[in-house]
BASE-771757 format. One record per residue (C-alpha): residue in one letter; x, y, z. Coordinates in steps of 0.5 Angstrom, whole numbers, plus 500, padded with zeros to 3 digits. Layout:
REM BASE-771757
('A', (X, Y, Z)) ...
END
This chain:
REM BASE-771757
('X', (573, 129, 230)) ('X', (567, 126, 234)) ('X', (567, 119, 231)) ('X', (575, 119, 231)) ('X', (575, 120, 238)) ('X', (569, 115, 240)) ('X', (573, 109, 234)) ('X', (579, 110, 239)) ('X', (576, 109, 245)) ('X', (572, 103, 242)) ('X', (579, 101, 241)) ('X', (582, 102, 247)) ('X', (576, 099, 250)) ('X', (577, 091, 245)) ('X', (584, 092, 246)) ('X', (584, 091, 255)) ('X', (578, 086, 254)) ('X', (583, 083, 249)) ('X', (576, 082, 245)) ('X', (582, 079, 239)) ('X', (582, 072, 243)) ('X', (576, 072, 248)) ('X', (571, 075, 244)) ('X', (565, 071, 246)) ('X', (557, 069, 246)) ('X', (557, 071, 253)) ('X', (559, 078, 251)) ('X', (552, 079, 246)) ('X', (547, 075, 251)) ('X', (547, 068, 247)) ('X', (550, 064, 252)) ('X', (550, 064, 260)) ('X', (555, 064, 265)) ('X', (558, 064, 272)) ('X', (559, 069, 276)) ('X', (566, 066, 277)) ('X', (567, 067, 269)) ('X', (565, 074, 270)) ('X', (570, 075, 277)) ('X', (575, 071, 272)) ('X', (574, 076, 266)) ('X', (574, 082, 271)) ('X', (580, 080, 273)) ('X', (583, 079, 266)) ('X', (581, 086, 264)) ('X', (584, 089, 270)) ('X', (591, 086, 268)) ('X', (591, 088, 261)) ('X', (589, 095, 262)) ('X', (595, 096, 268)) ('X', (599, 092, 262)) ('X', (596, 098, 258)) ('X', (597, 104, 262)) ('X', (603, 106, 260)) ('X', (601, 107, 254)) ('X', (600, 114, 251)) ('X', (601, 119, 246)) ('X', (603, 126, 246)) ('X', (600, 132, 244)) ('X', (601, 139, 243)) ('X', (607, 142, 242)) ('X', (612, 145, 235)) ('X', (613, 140, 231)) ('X', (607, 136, 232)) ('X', (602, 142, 231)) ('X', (605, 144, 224)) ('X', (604, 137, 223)) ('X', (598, 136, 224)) ('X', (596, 142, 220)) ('X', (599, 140, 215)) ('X', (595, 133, 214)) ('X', (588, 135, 216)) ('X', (589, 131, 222)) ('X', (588, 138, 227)) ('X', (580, 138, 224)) ('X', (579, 131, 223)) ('X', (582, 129, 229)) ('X', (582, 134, 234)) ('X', (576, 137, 231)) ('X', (580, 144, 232)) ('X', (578, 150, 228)) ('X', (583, 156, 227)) ('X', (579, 162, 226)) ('X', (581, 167, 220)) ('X', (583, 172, 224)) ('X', (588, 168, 227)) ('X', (590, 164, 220)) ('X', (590, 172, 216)) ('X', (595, 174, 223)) ('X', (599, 169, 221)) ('X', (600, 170, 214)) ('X', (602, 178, 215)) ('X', (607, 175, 220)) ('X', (610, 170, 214)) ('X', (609, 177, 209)) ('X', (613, 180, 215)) ('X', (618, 175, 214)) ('X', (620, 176, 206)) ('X', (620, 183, 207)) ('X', (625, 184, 212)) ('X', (630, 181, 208)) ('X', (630, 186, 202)) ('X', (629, 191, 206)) ('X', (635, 189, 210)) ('X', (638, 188, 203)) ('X', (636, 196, 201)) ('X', (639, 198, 207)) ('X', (645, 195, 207)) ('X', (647, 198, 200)) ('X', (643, 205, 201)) ('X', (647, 211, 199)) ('X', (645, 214, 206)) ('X', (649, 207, 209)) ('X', (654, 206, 205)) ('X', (656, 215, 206)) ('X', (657, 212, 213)) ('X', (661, 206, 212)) ('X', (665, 210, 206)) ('X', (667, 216, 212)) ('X', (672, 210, 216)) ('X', (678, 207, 214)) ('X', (678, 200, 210)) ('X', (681, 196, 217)) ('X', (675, 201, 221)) ('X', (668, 198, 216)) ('X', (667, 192, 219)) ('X', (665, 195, 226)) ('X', (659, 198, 221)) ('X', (658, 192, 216)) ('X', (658, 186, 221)) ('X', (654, 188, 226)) ('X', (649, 190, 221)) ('X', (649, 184, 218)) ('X', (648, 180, 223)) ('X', (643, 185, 226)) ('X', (639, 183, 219)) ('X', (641, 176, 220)) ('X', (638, 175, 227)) ('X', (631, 180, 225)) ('X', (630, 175, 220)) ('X', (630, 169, 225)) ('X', (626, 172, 230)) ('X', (620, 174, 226)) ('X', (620, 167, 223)) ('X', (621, 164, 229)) ('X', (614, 169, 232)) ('X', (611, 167, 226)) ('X', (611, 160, 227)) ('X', (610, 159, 235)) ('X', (603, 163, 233)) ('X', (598, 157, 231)) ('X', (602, 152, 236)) ('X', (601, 156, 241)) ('X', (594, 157, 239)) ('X', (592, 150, 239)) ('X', (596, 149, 246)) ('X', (592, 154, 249)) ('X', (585, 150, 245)) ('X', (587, 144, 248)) ('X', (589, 146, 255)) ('X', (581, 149, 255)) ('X', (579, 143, 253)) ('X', (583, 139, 258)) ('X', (582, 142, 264)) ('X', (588, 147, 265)) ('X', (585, 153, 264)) ('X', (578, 154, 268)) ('X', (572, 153, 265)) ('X', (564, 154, 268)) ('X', (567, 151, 275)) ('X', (572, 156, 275)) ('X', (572, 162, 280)) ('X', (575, 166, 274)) ('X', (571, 164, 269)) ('X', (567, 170, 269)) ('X', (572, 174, 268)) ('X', (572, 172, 260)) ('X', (566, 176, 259)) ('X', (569, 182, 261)) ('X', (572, 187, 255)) ('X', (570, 181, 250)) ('X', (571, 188, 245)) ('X', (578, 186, 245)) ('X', (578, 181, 241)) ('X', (578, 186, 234)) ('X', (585, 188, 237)) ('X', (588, 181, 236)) ('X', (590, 182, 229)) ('X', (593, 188, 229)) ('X', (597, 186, 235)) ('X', (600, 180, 231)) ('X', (602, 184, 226)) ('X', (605, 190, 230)) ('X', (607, 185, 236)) ('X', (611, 182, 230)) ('X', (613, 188, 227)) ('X', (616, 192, 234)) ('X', (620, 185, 237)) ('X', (623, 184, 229)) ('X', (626, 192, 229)) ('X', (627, 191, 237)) ('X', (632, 184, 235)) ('X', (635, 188, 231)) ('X', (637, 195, 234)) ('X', (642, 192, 239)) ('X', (647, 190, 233)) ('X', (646, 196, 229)) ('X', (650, 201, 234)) ('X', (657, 202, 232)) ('X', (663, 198, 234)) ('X', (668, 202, 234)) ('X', (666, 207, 239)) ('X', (663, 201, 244)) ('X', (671, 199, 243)) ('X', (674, 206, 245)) ('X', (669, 206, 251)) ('X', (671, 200, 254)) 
END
């Protein structure tokens, strides 16, 4: 990552001196010059980086994160490091995400449900049947949509340290990062429970019965 970064800003250094066209003995030391040569190569390089100035790359966000985790180029180019604690959070949301459904499924076809449903009319099960199904349908979104903001929202968090958004040694806060550093244990299990609680609360809204929410309106 160090040796990306100092190559890029090698480059970006040729690229406002315009070295490709004017790279010169005078730049290695073998050959004199005026001082209005350099004035008129100061003026040069002035010109370019205003030409280049509005150049610029975006970093962070959803899409360009996975991105990044997935090509190699979060390490090689960020020199980010995703600790295991957080990778193993990851993937007990993503376990999350493929049991719900069958459990969706068991429910749904479970004799305790299904005695409910069976108790109403033919024209009166639907009040039962499709806001349970959309109440699974809309858990499962909702867990699959924490479980894939937590590595981007991570490496937003690295990079707003790293970039000067969030306080480092000469912010008047900082100290306030050494207190209860023992937390740090409780970050896996808020990410499985975290997920399991805002999963299950998702769902419980569209789990009530239509039909006496009809006779009270």
């Amino acid at each position: 990552a160090a040796a990306f970064k100092l190559n890029r800003m090698v480059k970006n250094a040729m690229d406002v001196h315009s070295l490709t066209d004017t790279f010169g003995d005078s730049r290695c030391g073998t050959n004199s010059t005026t001082s209005a040569a350099n004035g008129s190569e100061f003026g040069k390089a002035l010109l370019h980086f205003a030409k280049l100035s509005d150049k610029t790359v975006s970093d962070g966000g959803w899409g360009w994160a996975w991105r990044s985790i997935w090509n190699g180029q979060i390490y090689d180019n960020e020199g980010i490091w995703l600790s295991t604690r957080i990778i193993a959070g990851n993937l007990s949301q993503l376990v999350i995400c493929l049991i719900f459904p069958i459990f969706g499924y068991i429910f749904l076809n479970g004799d305790l449900y299904q005695t409910y449903v069976q108790q109403l009319d033919k024209s009166e099960q639907w009040r039962m049947i499709v806001p349970a199904t959309i109440g699974i349908i809309l858990g499962f979104f909702a867990a699959t949509n924490l479980a894939l903001t937590l590595l981007p929202s991570t490496i937003r968090t690295v990079l707003q340290f790293r970039y000067g958004c969030i306080g480092s040694l000469n912010d008047k806060v900082f100290l306030d990062y050494r207190l209860a550093v023992e937390q740090q244990s409780l970050i896996f299990g808020s990410i499985f429970w975290g997920e399991t609680y805002y999963t299950v609360v998702s769902v419980l809204p569209t789990l009530c019965d239509l039909k006496y929410m009809t006779t009270m309106i």
